[in-house]
N, CA and C atoms as a LAMMPS dump frame, in Angstrom:
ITEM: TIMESTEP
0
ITEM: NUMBER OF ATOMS
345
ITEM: BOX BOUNDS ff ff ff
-5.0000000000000000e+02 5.0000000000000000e+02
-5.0000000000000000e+02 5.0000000000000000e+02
-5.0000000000000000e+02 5.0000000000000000e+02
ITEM: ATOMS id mol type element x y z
1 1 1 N -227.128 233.106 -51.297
2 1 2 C -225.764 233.388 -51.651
3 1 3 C -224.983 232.102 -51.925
4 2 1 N -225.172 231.444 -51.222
5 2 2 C -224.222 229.862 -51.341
6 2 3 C -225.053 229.079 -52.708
7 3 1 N -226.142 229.158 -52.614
8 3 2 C -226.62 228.367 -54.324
9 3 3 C -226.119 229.486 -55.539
10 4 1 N -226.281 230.706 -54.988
11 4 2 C -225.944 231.357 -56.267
12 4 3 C -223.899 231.251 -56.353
13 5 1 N -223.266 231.522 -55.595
14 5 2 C -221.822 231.723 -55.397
15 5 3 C -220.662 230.494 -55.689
16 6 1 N -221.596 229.52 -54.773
17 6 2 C -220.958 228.344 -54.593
18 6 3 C -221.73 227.114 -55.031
19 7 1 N -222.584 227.14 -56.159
20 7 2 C -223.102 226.169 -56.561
21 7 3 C -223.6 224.926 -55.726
22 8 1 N -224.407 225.874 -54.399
23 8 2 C -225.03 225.127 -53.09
24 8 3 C -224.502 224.2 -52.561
25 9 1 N -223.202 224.006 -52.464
26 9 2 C -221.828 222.999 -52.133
27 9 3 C -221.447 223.686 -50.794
28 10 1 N -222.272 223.051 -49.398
29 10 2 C -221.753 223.489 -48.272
30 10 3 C -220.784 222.067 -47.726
31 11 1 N -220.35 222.434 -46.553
32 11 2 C -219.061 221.436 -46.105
33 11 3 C -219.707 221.555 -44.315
34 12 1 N -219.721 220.215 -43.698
35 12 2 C -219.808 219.801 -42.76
36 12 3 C -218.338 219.374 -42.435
37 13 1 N -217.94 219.725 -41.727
38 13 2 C -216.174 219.546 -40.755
39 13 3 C -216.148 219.193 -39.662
40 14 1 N -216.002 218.139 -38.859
41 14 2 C -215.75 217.883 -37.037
42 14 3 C -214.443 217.581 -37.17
43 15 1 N -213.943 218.365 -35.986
44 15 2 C -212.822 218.043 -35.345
45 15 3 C -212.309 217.536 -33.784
46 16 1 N -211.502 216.788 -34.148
47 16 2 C -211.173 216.692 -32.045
48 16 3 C -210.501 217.985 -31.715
49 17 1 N -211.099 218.796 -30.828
50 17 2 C -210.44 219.415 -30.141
51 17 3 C -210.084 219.385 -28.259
52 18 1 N -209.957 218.397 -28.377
53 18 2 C -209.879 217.279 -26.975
54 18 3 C -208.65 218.396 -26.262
55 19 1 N -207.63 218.185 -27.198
56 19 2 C -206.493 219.675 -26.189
57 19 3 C -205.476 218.218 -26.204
58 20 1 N -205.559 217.271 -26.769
59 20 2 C -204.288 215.959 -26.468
60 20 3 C -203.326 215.923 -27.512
61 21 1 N -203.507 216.795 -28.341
62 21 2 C -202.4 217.706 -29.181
63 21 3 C -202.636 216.402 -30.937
64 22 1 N -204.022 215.741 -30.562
65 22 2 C -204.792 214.451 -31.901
66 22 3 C -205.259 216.144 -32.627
67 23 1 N -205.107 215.458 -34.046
68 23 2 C -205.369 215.941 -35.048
69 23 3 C -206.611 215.278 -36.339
70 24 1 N -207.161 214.461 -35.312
71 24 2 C -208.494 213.726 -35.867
72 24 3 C -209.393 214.495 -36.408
73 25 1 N -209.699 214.82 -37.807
74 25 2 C -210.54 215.507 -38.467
75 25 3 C -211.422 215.094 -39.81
76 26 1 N -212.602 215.128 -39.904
77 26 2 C -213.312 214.667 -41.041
78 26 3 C -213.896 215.785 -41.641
79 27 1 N -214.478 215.777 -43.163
80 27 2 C -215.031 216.718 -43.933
81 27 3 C -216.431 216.124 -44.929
82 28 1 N -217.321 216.358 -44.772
83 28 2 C -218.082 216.133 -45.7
84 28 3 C -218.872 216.951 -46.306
85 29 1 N -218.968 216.769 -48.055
86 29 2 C -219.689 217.92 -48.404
87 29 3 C -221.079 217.353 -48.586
88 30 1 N -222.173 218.4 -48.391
89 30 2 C -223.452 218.783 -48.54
90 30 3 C -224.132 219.527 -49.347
91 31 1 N -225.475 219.56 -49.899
92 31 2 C -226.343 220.055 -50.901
93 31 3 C -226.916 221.217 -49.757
94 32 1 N -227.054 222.24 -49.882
95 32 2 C -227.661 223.284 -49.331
96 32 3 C -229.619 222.894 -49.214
97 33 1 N -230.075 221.849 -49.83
98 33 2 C -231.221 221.215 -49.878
99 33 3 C -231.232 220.433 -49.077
100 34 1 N -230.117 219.611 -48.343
101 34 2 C -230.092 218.492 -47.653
102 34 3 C -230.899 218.637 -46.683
103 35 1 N -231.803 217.701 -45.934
104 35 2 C -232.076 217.977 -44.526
105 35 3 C -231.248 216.63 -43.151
106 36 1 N -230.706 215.986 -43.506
107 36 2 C -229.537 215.188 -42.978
108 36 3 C -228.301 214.913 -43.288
109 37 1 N -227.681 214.467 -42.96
110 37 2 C -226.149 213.776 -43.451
111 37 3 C -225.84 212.887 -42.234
112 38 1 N -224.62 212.299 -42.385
113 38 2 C -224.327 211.336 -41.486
114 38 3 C -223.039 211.072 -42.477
115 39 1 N -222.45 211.595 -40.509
116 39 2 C -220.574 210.981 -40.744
117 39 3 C -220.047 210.42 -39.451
118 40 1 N -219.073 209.826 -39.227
119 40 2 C -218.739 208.872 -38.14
120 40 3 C -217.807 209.555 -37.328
121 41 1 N -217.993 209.974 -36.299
122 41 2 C -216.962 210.934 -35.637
123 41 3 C -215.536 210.692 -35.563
124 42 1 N -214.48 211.493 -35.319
125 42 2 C -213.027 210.618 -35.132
126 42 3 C -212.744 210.241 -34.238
127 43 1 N -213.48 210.816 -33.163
128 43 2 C -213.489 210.078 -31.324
129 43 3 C -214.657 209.494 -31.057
130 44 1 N -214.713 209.442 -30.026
131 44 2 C -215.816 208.601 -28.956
132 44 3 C -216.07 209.878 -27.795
133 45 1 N -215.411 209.658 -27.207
134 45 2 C -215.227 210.539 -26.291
135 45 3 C -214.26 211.605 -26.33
136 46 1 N -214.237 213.15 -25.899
137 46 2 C -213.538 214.417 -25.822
138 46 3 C -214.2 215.254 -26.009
139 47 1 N -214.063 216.51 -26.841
140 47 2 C -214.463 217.926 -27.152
141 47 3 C -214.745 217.409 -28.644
142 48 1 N -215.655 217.776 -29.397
143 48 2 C -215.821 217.387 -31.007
144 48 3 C -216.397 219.094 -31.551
145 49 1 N -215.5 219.812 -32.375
146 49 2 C -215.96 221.123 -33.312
147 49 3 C -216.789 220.571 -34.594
148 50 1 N -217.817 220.877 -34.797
149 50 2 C -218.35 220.326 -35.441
150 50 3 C -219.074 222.056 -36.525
151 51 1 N -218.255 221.819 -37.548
152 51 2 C -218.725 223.503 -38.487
153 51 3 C -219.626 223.124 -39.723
154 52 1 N -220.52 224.171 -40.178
155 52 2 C -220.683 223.98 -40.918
156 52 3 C -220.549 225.052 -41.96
157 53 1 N -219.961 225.39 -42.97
158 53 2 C -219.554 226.396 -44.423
159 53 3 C -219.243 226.208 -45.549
160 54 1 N -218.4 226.687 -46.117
161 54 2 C -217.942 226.685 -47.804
162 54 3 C -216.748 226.733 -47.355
163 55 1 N -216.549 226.454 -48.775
164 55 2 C -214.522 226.863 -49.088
165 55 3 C -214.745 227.821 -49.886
166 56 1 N -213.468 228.815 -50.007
167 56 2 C -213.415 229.834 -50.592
168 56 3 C -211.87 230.13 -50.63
169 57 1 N -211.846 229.206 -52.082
170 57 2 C -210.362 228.605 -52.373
171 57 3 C -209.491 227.653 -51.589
172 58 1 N -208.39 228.336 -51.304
173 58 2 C -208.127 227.27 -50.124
174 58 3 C -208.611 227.657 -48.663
175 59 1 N -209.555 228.351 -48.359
176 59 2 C -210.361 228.515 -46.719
177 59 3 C -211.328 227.732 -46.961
178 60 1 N -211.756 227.748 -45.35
179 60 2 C -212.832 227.096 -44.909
180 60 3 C -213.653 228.396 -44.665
181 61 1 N -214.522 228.576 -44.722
182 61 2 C -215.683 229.632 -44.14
183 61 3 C -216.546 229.321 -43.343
184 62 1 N -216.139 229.051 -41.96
185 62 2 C -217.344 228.991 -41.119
186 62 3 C -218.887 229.942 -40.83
187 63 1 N -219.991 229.274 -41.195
188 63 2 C -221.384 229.64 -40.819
189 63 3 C -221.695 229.34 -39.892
190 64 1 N -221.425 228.643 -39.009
191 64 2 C -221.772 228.491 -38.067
192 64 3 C -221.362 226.879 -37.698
193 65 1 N -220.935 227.011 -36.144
194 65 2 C -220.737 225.864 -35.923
195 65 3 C -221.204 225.492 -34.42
196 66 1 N -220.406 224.292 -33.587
197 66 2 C -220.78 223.802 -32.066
198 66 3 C -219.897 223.48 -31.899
199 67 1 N -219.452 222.915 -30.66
200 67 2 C -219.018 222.571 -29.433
201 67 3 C -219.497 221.195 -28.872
202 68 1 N -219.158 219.877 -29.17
203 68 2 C -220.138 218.574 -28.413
204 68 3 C -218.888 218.49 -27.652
205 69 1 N -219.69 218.125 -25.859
206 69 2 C -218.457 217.877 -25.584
207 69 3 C -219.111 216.236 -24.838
208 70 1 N -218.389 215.118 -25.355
209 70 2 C -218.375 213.747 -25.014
210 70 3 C -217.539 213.105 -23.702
211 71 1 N -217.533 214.215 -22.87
212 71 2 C -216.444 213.65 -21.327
213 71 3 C -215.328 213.656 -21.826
214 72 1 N -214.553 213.32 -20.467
215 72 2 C -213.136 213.405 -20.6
216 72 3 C -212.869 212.528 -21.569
217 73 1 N -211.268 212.532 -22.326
218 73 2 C -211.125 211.664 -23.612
219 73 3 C -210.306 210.006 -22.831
220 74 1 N -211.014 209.347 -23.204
221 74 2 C -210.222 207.725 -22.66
222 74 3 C -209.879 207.963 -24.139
223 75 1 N -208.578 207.476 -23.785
224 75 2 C -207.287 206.426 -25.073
225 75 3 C -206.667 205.565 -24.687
226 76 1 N -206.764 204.5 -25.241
227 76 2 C -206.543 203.272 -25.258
228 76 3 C -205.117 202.951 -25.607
229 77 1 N -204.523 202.902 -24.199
230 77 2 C -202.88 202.381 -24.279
231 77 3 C -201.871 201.465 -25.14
232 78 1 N -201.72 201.457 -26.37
233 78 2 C -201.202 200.311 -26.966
234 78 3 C -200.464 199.363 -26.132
235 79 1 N -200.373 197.731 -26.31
236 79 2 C -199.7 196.986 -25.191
237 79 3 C -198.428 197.337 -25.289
238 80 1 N -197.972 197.342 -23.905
239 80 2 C -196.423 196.951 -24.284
240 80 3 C -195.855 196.086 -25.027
241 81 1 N -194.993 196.554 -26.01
242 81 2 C -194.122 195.11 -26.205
243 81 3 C -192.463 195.292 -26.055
244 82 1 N -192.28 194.443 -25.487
245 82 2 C -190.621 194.222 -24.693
246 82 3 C -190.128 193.986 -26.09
247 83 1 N -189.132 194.81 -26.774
248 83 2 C -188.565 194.348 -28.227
249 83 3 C -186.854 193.732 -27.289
250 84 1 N -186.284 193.825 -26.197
251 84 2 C -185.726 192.918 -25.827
252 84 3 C -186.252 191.784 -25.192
253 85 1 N -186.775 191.026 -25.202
254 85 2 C -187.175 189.691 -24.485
255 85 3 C -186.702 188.75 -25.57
256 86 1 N -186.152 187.939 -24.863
257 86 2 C -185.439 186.768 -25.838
258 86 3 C -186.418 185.56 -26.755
259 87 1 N -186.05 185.779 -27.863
260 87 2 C -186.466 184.812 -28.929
261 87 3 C -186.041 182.864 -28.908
262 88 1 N -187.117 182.366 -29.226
263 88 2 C -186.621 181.076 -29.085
264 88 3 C -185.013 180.865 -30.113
265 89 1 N -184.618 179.875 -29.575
266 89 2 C -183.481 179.691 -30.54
267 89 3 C -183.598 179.13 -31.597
268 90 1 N -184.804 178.531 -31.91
269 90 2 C -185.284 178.05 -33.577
270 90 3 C -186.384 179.561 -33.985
271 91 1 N -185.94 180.114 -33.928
272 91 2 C -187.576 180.952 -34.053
273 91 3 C -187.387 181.272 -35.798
274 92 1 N -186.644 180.6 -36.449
275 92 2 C -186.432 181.026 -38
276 92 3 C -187.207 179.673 -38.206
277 93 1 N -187.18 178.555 -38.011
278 93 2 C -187.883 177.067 -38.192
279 93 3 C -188.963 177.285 -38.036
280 94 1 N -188.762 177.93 -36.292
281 94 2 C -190.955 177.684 -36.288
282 94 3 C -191.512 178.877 -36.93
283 95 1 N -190.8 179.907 -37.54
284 95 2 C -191.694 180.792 -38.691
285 95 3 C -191.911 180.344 -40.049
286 96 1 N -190.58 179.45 -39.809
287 96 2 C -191.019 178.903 -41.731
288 96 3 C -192.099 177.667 -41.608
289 97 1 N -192.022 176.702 -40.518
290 97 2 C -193.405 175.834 -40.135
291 97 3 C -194.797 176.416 -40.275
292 98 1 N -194.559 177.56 -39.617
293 98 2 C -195.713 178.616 -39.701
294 98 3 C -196.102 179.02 -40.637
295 99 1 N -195.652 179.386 -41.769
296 99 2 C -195.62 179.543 -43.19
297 99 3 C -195.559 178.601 -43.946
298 100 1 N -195.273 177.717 -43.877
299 100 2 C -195.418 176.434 -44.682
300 100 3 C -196.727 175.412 -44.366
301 101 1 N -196.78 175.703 -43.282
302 101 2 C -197.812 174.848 -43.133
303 101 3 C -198.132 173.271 -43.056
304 102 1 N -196.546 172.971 -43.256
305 102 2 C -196.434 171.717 -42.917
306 102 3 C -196.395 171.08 -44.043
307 103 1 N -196.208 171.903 -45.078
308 103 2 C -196.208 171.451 -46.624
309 103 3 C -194.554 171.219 -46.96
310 104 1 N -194.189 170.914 -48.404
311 104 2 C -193.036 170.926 -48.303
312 104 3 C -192.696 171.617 -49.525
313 105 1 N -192.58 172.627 -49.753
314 105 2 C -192.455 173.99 -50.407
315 105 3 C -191.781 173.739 -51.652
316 106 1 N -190.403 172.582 -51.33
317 106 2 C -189.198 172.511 -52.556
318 106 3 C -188.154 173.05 -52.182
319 107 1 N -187.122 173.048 -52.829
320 107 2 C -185.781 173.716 -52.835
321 107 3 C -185.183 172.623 -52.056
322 108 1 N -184.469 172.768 -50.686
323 108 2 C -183.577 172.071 -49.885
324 108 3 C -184.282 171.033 -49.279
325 109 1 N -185.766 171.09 -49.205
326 109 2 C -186.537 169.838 -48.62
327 109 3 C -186.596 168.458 -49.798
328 110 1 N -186.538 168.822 -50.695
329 110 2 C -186.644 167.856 -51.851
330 110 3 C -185.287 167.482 -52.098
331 111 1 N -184.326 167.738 -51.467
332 111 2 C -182.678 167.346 -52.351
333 111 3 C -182.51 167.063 -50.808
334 112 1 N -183.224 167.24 -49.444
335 112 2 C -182.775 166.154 -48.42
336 112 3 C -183.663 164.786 -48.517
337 113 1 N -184.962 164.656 -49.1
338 113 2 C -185.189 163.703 -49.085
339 113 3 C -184.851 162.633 -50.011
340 114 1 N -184.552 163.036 -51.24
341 114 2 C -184.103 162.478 -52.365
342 114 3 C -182.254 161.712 -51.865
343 115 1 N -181.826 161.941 -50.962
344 115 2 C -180.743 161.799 -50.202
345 115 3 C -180.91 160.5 -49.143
């Protein structure tokens, strides 16, 4: 049915369904001949739905799918950053040093030395 219907164009889909309210999802399509594929999961660790079917327009048609479940989900805390903590009082100098590179770019550096 799928070589004759759907021109043997099946779809491999994993999703996180971890329950952490992530919406991490991949799709890859497949030859109904294939005997592997390989795709890179969107987690590491959690619950991973992993389907395999057709589309049928805008649906998905699940044939069958699983359940991997990879332990509880670790996520990795972004650092804090304090957006009040005080800035040096040159911090416009040492970004343009930083950007310059110690070069002397032109404009106001050339009409102080020429001075």
């Amino acid at each position: 049915m799928i070589d004759r219907e759907f021109g043997s164009t099946l779809f491999i889909r994993i999703r996180d369904i971890s329950g952490d309210q992530s919406i991490a999802s991949k799709t890859i399509e497949v030859r109904s001949n294939q005997t592997e594929a390989s795709i890179n999961l969107p987690a590491e660790t959690g619950k991973i739905l992993v389907d395999l079917g057709y589309r049928f327009g805008a649906d998905f048609i699940s044939l069958e799918y699983q359940i991997l479940n990879f332990g509880k989900k670790v996520i990795q805390m972004p650092r804090y950053t304090d957006w009040f903590t005080q800035e040096s009082p040159n911090i416009h100098q040492e970004m343009y040093d930083l950007a310059s590179a110690g070069r002397s770019l032109g404009g106001s550096e050339m009409v102080q030395k020429e001075a």
